[in-house]
C-alpha positions as CSV (number, residue, x, y, z in Angstrom):
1,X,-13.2,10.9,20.7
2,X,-15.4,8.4,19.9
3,X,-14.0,4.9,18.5
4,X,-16.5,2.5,19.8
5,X,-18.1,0.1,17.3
6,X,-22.0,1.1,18.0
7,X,-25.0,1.2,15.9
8,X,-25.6,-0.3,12.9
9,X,-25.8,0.5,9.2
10,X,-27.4,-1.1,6.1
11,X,-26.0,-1.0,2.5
12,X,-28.9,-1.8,-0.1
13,X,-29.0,-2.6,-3.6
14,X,-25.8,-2.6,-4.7
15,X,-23.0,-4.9,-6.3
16,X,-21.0,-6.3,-4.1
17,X,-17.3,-6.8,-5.9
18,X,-15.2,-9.9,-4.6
19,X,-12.5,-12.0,-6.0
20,X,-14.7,-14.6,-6.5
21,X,-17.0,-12.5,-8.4
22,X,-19.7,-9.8,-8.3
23,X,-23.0,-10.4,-7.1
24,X,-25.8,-8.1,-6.1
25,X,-26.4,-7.9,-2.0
26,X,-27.5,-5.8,1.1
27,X,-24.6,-5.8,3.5
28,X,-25.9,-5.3,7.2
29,X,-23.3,-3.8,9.5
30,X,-23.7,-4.0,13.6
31,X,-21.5,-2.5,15.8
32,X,-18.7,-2.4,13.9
33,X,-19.0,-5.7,12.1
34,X,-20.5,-7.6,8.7
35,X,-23.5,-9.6,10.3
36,X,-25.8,-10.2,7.1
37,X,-25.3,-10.2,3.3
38,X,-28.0,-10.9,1.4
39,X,-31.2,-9.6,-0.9
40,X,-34.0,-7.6,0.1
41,X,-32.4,-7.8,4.2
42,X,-34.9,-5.7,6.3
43,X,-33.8,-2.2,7.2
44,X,-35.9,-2.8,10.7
45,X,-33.8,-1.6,13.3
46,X,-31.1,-0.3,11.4
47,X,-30.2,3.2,12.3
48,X,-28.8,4.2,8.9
49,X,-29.8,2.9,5.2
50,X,-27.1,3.6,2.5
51,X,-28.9,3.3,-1.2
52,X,-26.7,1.8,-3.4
53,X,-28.2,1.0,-6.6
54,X,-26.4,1.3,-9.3
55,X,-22.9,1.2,-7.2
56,X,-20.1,-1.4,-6.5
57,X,-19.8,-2.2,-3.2
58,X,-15.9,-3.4,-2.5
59,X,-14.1,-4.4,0.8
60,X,-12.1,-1.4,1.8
61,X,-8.8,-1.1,0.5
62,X,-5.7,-2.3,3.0
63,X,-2.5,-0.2,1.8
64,X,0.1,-2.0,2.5
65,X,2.8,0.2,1.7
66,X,2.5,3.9,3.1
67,X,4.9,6.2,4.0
68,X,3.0,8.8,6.7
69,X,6.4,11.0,7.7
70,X,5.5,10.7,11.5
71,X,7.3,10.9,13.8
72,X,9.9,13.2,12.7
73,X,9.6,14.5,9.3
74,X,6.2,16.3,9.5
75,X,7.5,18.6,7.2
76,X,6.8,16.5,4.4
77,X,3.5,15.2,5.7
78,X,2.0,13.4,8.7
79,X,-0.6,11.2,10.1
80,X,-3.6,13.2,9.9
81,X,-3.1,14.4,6.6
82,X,-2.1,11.1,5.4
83,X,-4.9,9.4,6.8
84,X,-7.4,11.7,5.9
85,X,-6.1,11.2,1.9
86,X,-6.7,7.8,2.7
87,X,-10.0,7.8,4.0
88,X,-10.9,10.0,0.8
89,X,-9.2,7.6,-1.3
90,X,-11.4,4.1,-0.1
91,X,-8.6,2.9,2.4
92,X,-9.6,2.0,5.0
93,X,-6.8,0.5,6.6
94,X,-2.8,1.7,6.3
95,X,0.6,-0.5,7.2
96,X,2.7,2.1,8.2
97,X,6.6,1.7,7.1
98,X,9.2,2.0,10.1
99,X,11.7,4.3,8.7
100,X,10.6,7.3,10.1
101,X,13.1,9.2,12.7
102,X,13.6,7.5,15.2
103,X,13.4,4.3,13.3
104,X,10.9,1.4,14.5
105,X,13.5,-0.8,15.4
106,X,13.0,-1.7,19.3
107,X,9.1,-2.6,21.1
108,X,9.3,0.7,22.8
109,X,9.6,2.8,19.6
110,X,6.6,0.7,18.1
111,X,4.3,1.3,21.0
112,X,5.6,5.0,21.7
113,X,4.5,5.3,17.4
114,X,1.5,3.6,17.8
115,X,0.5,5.9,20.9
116,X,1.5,8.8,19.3
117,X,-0.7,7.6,15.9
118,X,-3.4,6.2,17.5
119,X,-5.6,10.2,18.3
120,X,-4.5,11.7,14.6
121,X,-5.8,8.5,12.7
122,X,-8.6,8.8,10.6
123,X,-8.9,4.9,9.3
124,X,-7.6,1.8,10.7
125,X,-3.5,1.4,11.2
126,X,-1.6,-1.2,11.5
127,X,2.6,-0.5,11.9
128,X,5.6,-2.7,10.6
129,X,9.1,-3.0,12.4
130,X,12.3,-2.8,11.2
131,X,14.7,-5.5,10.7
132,X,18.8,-4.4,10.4
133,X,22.2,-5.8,11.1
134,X,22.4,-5.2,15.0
135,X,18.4,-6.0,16.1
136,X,17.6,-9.7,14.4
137,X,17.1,-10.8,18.3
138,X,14.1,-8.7,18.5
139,X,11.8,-9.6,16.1
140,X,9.6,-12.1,18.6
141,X,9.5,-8.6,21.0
142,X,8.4,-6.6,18.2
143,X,5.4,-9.0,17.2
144,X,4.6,-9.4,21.0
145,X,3.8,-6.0,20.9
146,X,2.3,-5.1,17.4
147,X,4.0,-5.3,14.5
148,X,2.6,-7.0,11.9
149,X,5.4,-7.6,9.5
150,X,8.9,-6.4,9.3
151,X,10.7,-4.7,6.7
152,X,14.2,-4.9,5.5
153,X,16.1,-2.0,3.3
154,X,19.3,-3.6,1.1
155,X,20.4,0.2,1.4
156,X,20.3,3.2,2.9
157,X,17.2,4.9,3.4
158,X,15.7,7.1,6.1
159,X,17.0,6.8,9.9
160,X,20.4,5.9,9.2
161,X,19.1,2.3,9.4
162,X,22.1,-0.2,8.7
163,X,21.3,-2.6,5.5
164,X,21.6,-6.4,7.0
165,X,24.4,-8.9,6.2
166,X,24.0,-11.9,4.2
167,X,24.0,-13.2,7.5
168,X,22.1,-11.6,9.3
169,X,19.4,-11.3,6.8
170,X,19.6,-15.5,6.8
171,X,19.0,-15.5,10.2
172,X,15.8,-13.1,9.7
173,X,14.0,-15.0,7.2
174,X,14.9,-18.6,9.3
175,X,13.0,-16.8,12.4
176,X,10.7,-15.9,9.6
177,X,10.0,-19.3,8.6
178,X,9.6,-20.4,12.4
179,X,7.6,-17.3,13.5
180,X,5.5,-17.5,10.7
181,X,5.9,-14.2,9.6
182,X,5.9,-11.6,6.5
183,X,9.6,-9.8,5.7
184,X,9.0,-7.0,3.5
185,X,11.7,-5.5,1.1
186,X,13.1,-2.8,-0.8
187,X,15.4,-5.5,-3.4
188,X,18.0,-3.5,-5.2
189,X,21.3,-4.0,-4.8
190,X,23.1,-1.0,-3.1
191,X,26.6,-1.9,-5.0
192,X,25.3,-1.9,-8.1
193,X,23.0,1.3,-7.5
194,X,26.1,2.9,-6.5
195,X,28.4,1.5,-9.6
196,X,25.5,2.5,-11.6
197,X,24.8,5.9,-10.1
198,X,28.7,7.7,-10.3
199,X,28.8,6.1,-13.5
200,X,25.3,8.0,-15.1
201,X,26.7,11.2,-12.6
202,X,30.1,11.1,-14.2
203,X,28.7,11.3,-17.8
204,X,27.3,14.8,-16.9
205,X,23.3,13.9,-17.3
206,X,21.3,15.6,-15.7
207,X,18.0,14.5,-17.7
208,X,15.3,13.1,-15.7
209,X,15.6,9.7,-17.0
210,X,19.4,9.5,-15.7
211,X,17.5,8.5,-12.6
212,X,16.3,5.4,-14.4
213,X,19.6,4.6,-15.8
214,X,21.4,4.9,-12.5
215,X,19.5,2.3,-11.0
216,X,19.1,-0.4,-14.0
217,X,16.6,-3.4,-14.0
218,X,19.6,-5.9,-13.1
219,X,20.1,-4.3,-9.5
220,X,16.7,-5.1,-9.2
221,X,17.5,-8.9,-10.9
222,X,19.9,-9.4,-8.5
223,X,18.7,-8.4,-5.2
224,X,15.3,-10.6,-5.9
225,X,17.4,-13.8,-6.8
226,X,19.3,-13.4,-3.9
227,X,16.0,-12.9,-1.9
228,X,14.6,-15.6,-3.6
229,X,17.4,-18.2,-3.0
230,X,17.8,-17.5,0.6
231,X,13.7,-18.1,1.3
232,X,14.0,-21.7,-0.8
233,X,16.9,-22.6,2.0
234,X,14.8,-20.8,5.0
235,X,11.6,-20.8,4.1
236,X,10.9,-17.4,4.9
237,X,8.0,-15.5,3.9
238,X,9.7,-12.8,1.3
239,X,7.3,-10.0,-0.4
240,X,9.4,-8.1,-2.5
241,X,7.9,-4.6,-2.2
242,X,7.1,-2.0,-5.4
243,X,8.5,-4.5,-8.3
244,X,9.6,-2.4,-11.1
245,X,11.3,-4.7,-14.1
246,X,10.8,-7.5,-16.2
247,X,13.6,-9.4,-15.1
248,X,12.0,-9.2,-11.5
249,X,8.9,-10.4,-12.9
250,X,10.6,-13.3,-14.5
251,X,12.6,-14.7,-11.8
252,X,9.3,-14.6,-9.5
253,X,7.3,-16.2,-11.8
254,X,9.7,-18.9,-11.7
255,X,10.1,-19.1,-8.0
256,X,6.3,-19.3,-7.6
257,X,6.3,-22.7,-10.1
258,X,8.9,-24.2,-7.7
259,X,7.1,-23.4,-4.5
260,X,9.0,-20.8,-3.1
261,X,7.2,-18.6,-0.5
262,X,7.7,-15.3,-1.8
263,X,5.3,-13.1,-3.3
264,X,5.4,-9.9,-5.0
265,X,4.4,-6.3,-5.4
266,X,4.0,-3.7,-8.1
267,X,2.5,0.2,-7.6
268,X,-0.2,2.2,-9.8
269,X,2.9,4.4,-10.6
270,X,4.6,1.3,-12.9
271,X,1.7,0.5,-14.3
272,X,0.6,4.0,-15.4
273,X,3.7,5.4,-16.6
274,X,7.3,4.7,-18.1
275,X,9.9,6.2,-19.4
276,X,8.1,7.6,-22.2
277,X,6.7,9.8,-19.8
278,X,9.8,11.5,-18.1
279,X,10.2,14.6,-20.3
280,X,6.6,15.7,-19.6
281,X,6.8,14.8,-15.5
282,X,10.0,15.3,-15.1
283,X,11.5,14.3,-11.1
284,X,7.4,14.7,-10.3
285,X,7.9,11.0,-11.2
286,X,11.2,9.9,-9.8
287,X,11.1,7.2,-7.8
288,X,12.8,4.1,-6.3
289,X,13.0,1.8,-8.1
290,X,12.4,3.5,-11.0
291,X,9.8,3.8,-13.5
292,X,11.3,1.9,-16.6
293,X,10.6,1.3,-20.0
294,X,7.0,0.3,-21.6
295,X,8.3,-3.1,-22.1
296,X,8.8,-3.4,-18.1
297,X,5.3,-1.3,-17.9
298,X,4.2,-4.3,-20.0
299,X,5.7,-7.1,-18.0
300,X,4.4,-5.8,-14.7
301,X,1.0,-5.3,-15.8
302,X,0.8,-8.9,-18.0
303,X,2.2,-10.1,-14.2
304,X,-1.0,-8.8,-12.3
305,X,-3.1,-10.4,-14.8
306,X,-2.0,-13.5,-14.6
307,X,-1.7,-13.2,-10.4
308,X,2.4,-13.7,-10.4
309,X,2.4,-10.3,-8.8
310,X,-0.3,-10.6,-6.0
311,X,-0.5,-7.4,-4.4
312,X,-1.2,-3.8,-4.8
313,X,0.1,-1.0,-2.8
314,X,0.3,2.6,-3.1
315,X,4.1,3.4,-1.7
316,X,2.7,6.7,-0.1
317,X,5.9,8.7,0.0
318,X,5.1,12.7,0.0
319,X,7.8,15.0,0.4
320,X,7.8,18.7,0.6
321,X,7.1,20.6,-3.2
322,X,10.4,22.3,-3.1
323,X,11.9,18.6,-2.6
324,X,10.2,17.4,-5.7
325,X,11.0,20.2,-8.0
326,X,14.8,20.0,-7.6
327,X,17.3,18.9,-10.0
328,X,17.5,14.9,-11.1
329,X,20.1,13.8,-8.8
330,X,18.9,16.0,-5.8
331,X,15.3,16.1,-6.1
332,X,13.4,13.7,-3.4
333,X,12.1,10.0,-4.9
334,X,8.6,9.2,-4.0
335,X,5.3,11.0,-4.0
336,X,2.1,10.8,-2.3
337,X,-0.1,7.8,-3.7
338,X,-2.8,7.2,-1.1
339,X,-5.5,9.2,-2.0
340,X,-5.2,8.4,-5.8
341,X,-4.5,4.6,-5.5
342,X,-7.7,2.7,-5.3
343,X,-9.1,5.5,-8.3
344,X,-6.3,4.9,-10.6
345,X,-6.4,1.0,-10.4
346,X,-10.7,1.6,-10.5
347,X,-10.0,3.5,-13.3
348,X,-7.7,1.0,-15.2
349,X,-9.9,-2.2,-14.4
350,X,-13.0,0.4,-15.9
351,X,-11.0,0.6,-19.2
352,X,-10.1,-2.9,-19.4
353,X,-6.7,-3.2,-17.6
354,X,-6.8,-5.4,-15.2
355,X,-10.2,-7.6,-14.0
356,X,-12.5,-5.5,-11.8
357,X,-12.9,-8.5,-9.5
358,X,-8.9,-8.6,-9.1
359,X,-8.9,-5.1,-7.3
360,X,-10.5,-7.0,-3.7
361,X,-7.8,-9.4,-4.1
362,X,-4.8,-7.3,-4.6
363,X,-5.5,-4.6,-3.0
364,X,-7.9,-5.9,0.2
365,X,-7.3,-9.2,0.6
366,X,-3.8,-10.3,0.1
367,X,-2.6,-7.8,1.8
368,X,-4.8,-8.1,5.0
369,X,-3.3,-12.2,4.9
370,X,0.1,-11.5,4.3
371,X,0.5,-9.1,7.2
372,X,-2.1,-11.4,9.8
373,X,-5.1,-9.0,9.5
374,X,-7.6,-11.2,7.6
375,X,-10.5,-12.1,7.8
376,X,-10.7,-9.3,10.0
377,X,-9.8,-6.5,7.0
378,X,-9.8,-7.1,3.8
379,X,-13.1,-9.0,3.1
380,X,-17.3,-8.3,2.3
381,X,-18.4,-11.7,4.6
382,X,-19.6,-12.2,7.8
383,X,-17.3,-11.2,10.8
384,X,-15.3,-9.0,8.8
385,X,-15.1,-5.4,9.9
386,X,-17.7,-3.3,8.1
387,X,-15.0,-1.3,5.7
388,X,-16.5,-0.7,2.3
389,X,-16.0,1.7,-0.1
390,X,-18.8,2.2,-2.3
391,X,-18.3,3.7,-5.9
392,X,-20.4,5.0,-8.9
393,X,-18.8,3.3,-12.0
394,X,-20.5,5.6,-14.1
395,X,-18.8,8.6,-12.4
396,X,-15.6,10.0,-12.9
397,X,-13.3,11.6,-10.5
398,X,-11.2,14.9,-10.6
399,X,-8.0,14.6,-9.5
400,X,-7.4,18.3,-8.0
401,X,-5.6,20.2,-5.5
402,X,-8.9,21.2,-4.0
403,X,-9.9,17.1,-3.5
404,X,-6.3,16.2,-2.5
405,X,-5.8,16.4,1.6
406,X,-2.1,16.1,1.7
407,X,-0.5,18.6,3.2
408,X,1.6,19.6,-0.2
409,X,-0.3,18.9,-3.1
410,X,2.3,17.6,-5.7
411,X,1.2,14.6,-7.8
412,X,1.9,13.4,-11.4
413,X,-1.6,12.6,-11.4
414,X,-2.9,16.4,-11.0
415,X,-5.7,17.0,-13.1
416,X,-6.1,13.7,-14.6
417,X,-9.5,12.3,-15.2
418,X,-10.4,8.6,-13.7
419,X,-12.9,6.5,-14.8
420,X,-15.6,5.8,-11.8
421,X,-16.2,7.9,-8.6
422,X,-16.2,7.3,-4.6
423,X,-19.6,7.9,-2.9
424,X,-19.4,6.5,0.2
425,X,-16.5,5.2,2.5
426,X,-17.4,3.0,6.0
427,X,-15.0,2.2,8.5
428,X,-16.3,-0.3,10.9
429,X,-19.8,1.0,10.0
430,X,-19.1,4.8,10.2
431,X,-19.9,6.4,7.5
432,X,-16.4,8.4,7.1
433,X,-17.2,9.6,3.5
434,X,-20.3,11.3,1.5
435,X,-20.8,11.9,-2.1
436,X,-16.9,11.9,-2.2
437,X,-15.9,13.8,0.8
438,X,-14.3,13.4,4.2
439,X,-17.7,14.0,6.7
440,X,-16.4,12.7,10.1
441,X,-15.7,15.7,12.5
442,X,-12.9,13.6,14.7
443,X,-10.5,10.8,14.1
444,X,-12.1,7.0,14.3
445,X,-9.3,5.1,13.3
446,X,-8.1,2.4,15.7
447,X,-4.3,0.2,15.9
448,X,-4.6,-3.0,14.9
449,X,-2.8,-6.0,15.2
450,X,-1.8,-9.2,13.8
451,X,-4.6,-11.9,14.3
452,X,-7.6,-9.5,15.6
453,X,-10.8,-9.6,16.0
């Protein structure tokens, strides 16, 4: 199947959306890569012309927080279904989590997943390893073969994979510090999860939002200041992944005054509903961390306004209907978010939300730095790949079972109405997506790694 970066495509008339602003510009793409921006560029030579007058032209969306299932819980979903969604849904490049089964804890698992990815991927991938209490010594052989970033889990999640030690996880973020690069987490504090959860349990609840209440804002609090304080005595580069509370929020905000090199990250999901929301959706919405009070909703959302959170990132995590549909305390948390992520935060920045021009920036740019991929992804310049996906503001977008591609098609977002519409999606100058579908016949996604080009 056909990957290589020939021919050469020419977007006119349309509005190209950066963080520095929007201005209008033809965007020339050759073999694979941004070689012009400008007015009025000449479509001579160019095998393809894309009209876009009238439509925003934005860098391609980098997702830096999917969950594809594969290998070793297809079941739930996999690659090519994930990837497909995510073509569908304007990103055009995925950072795959490691806690599939096996976990991506060792070089050899990451290059056996990346082999195994590599002919099922329909955009760009890009794959994080694993960081636990027994494999700190790897991390240098785990970026010498791919990984972009690592993430950590302060509790138990899929694979069995052991939670670090305060130790251990000081000696991650000093090789951090030194190696220059990103440590992802999941910050709540297992202890007082647990403390929380029996206690909620032992009540008798079995209401949705006893989910919420079982896993309370300060477990969050705590596991961020911890994070926090052990990257001002390392240095290490901490994101704390899908940020949920106010107190969170609070104690980032402060870090970032003093200097401290940790950034943050919220989801569509906390920004779209709370808890107000539970007795419609029910577990359709359970999540960790959860989705909290409008007050947090608030906080999280006044936090991406005023760029204290930083990135954007869908925390694609489908699981199988029956999962979904179960009790509170046995139903799966997570749902699939890749398709519906850049159209809910399109949609939100079209009513007002957030600033249109911070979409490129939290969901394109700063992820594509954190995790060594920019300028390469994540940008509308000149030798940048030629990912764009190209929207009708004016349009509005269905959110159906028929335009869904996951492989169970089980969303709290089903049947909602978003403002603005996808026309066109390009990866590396393909045209991957037409007038809102998926039009390429065979897989054109590629690996990618940190510092490419």
């Amino acid at each position: 199947m056909s990957r290589v970066n020939s021919g050469s495509l020419l977007v006119k008339g349309g509005s190209v959306v950066t963080s520095e602003g929007i201005f209008r510009a033809d965007v020339r793409i050759v073999d694979g890569k941004i070689v012009a921006l400008g007015k009025d560029l000449s479509s001579a030579g160019v095998d393809e012309v894309l009209d876009a007058s009238g439509l925003l032209v934005f860098p391609g969306l980098v997702d830096e927080h999917v969950h594809m299932r594969e290998p070793g819980l297809e079941y739930k979903d996999d690659f090519t279904h994930g990837t497909m969604a995510a073509a569908v849904g304007g990103v055009t490049t995925v950072i795959e989590q490691p806690n599939t089964l096996p976990p991506v804890d060792e070089p050899q698992k990451l290059v056996s997943k990346a082999s195994l990815l590599r002919d099922k991927a329909y955009v760009d991938f890009a794959l994080y390893g694993v960081l636990h209490d027994t494999n700190t010594h790897l991390m240098e052989d785990l970026m010498s073969v791919g990984a972009v970033g690592f993430k950590v889990f302060l509790g138990p999640t899929t694979g069995n994979i052991p939670p670090p030690s305060e130790g251990s996880l000081y000696e991650i973020l000093s090789k951090s510090s030194r190696l220059k690069v990103t440590i992802a987490f999941h910050a709540e504090d297992h202890q007082l999860v647990s403390y929380f959860t029996n206690l909620v349990k032992s009540s008798g609840r079995l209401d949705p939002q006893a989910h919420e209440d079982a896993r309370p804002p300060i477990a969050e609090e705590l596991a961020v200041m911890k994070l926090i304080l052990m990257s001002r005595r390392t240095g290490g580069r901490v994101h704390i992944l899908h940020m949920s509370s106010r107190e969170g929020v609070e104690l980032l905000r402060e870090a970032l005054r003093e200097g401290v090199n940790v950034t943050g990250e919220t989801c569509p999901h906390y920004l779209t509903f709370s808890s107000d929301d539970y007795p419609k959706y029910g577990t359709l919405i359970k999540v960790n961390p959860p989705i909290r009070s409008n007050l947090h909703r608030e906080a999280l959302l006044k936090a991406v306004n005023e760029g204290v959170i930083s990135a954007l990132g869908s925390d694609h995590a489908p699981h199988a209907k029956e999962e979904k549909l179960k009790s509170v305390w046995d139903a799966a948390a997570g749902f699939p978010n890749v398709q519906t992520f850049f159209p809910v935060i399109l949609d939100m920045a079209l009513r007002g939300l957030i600033q249109l021009t911070a979409i490129p920036k939290l969901a394109s740019e700063n992820p594509a730095k954190y995790f060594g991929l920019w300028p390469r992804k994540g940008s509308v310049r000149i030798g940048s790949d030629g990912d764009l996906v190209i929207v009708d503001p004016n349009g509005e977008t269905l959110v159906s079972e028929e335009w869904l591609q996951y492989k169970h098609r089980i969303t709290p977002y089903l049947n909602w109405k978003l403002r603005g519409e996808i026309k066109y999606v390009v990866l590396r100058g393909h045209v991957i997506v037409r007038n809102g579908k998926l039009v390429t016949t065979e897989p054109k996604g590629m690996w990618i790694k940190r510092d490419s080009s």
